[in-house]
C-alpha positions in Angstrom: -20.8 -9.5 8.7 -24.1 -10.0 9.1 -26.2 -11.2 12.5 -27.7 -10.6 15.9 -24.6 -10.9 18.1 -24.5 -7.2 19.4 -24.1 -6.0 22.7 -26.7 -3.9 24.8 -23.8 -1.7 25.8 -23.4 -0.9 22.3 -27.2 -0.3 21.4 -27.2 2.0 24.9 -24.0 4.3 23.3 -25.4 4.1 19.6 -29.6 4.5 20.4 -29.1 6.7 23.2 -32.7 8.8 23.5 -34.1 5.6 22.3 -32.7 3.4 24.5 -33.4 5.8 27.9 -37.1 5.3 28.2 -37.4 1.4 27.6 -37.7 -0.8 30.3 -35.4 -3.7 30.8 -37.6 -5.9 29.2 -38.3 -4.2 26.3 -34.5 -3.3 26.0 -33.9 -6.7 25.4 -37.0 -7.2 23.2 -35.2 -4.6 20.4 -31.7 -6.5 21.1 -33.1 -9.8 19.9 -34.6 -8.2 16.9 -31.4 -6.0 16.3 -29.6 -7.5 12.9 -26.0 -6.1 12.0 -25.2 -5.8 8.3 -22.0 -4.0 6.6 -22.0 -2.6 4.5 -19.3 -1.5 1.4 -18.3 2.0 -0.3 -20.4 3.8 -2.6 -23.6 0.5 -1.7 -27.1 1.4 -1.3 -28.9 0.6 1.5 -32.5 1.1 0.4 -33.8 3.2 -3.0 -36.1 5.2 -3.5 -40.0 3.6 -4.4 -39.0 0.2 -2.2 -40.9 -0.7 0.3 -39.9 0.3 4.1 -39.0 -2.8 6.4 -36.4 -1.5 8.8 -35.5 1.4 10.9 -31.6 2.3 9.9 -29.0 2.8 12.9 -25.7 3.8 11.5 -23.0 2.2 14.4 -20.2 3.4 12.8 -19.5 4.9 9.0 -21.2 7.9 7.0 -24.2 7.2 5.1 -26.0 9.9 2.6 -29.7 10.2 2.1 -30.4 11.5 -1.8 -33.5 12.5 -3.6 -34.1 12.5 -6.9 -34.4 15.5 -9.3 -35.7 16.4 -12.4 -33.8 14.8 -15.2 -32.2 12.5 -12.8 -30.3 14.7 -10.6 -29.4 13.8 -7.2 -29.8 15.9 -4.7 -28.5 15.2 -1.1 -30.5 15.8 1.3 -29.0 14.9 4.8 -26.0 13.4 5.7 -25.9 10.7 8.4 -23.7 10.6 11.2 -22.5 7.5 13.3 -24.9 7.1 16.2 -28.0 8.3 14.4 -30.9 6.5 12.7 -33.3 7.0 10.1 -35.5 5.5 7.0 -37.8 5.2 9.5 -41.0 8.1 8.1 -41.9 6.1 5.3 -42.4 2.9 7.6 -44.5 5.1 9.7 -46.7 6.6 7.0 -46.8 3.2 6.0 -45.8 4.4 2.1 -42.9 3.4 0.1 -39.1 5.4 0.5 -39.1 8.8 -1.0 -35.2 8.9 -1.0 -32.9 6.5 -1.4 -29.4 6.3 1.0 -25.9 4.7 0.3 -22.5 4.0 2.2 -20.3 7.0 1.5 -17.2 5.0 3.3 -17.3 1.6 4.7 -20.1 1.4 7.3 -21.8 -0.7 9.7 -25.7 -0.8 10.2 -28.3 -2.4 12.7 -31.1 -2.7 11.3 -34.7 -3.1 13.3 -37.9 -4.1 11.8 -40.5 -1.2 11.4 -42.8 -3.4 13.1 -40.6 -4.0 16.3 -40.5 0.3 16.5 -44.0 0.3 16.0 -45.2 -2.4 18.8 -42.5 -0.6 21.4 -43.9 2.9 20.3 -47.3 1.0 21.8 -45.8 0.2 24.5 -44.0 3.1 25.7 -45.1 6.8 25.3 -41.9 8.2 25.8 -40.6 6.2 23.1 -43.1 7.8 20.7 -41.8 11.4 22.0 -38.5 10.6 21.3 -39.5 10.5 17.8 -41.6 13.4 17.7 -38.7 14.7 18.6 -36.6 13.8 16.0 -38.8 14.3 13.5 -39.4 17.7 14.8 -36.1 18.3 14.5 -35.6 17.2 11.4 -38.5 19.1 10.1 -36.5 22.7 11.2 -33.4 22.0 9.9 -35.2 21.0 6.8 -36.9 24.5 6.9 -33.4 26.2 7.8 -32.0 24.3 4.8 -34.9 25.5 2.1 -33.9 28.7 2.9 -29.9 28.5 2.7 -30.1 26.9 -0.7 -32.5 29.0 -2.6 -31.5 32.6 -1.4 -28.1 32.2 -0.4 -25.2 32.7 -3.4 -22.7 29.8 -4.7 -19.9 31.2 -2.6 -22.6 31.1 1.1 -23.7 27.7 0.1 -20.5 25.9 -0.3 -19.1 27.5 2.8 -22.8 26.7 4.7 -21.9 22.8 3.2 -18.5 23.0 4.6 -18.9 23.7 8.0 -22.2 21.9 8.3 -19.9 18.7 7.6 -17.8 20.1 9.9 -20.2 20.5 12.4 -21.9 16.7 11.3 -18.2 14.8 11.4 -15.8 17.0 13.3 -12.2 17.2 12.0 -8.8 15.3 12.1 -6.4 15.6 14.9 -5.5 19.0 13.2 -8.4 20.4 14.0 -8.6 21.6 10.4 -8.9 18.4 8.2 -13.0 17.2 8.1 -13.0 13.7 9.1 -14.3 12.7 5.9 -13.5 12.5 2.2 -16.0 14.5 -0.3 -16.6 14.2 -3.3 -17.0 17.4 -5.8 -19.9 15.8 -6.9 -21.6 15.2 -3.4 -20.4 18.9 -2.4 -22.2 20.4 -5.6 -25.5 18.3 -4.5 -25.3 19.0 -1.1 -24.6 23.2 -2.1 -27.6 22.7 -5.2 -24.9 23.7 -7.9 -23.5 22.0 -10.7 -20.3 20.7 -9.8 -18.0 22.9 -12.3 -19.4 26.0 -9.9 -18.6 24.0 -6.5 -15.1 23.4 -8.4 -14.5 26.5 -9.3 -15.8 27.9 -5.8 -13.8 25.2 -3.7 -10.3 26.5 -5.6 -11.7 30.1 -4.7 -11.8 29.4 -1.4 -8.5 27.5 -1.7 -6.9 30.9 -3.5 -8.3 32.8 -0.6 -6.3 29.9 2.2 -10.1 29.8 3.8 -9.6 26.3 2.5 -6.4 23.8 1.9 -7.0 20.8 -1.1 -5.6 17.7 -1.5 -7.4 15.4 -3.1 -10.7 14.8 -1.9 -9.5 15.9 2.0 -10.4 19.6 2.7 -8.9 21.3 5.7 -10.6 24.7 6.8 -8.0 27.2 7.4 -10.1 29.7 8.5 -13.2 28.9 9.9 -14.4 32.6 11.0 -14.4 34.1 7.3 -16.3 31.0 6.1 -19.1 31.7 8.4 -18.7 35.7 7.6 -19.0 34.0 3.8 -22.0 31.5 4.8 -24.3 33.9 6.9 -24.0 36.9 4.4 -24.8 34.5 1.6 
């Protein structure tokens, strides 16, 4: 599906902080410039060298951003919860994306043109705190995440990964199972290992019942010793 029928109600639930400081006019200026797109498993959204046009708001679904290594690599940098938005920084700087993000499940988008951000930034001062904001944000747990990767051990980054998408996606109804299905690959990217370590460290964990497999769902049986694992590093 692809179009502009969306409700403000929705916008209001899915853009909260961004949605707060706009008066009701220029609420309904970023609803008529709102367009919904789906999108499939495993499909890009934008790559890495285009050209910024939209701000991203992920309505429902989980969407990975990735940057590219040496040699090809992919590492993942953030993953994207429903009810967040991004892609927005290189529309700012007005410079082309410097990651590139795809559907990890069946997702739905609105999409709203860099230039529709910009003119209600403009407009509304608290609109541009908001983003300093997130940004700001952003920039911390970016620090937080230098860090954890490139002093922490195999065995602190996996179980940091784990319970960050824990933390990101919650769990099934019991309260062990994460509310999404992971790769191997993505967990090594997301850890900065190769995947035959985040293998062999997942079935570790599972030897150790901190973790139960099955397939690509991962239930955390005990969530205390992971943390113990993940701040000692």
């Amino acid at each position: 599906m692809e179009g502009k029928n969306i409700d403000d109600s929705v916008i209001a639930k899915v853009l909260t902080d961004l949605w707060a400081p706009l008066t009701d006019e220029q609420r309904q200026y970023l609803i008529d410039h709102i367009t919904l797109k789906d999108y499939k498993r495993n499909e890009m959204i934008y790559t890495e060298g285009e050209n910024p046009t939209s701000l991203f708001c992920l309505i429902k679904g989980k969407v990975k951003i990735v940057k590219e290594g040496i040699g090809g690599r992919h590492q993942i940098v953030r993953m994207v919860k429903p009810h967040s938005y991004f892609g927005y920084r290189a529309g700012f700087m007005d410079e082309a994306y410097t990651t590139s993000a795809s559907a990890i499940e069946a997702s739905q988008l609105g999409l709203i043109p860099i230039s529709v951000v910009k003119y209600l930034i403009t407009e509304n001062n608290q609109l541009a705190i908001c983003f300093i904001k997130h940004l700001a944000n952003l920039l911390g747990r970016a620090d937080e995440q230098t860090v954890n990767l490139t002093q922490k051990h195999i065995r602190g980054r996996l179980a940091e990964a784990l319970l960050r998408l824990k933390d990101k996606y919650g769990t099934e109804s019991d309260g062990k199972t994460l509310n999404i299905r992971v790769s191997r690959e993505d967990l090594a990217s997301m850890s900065s290992m190769a995947t035959c370590n985040a293998i062999r460290t997942l079935s570790a964990f599972a030897e150790e019942e901190l973790v139960i497999l099955d397939g690509r769902r991962i239930a955390i049986n005990d969530e205390e010793k992971l943390k113990s694992i993940s701040v000692c590093g």
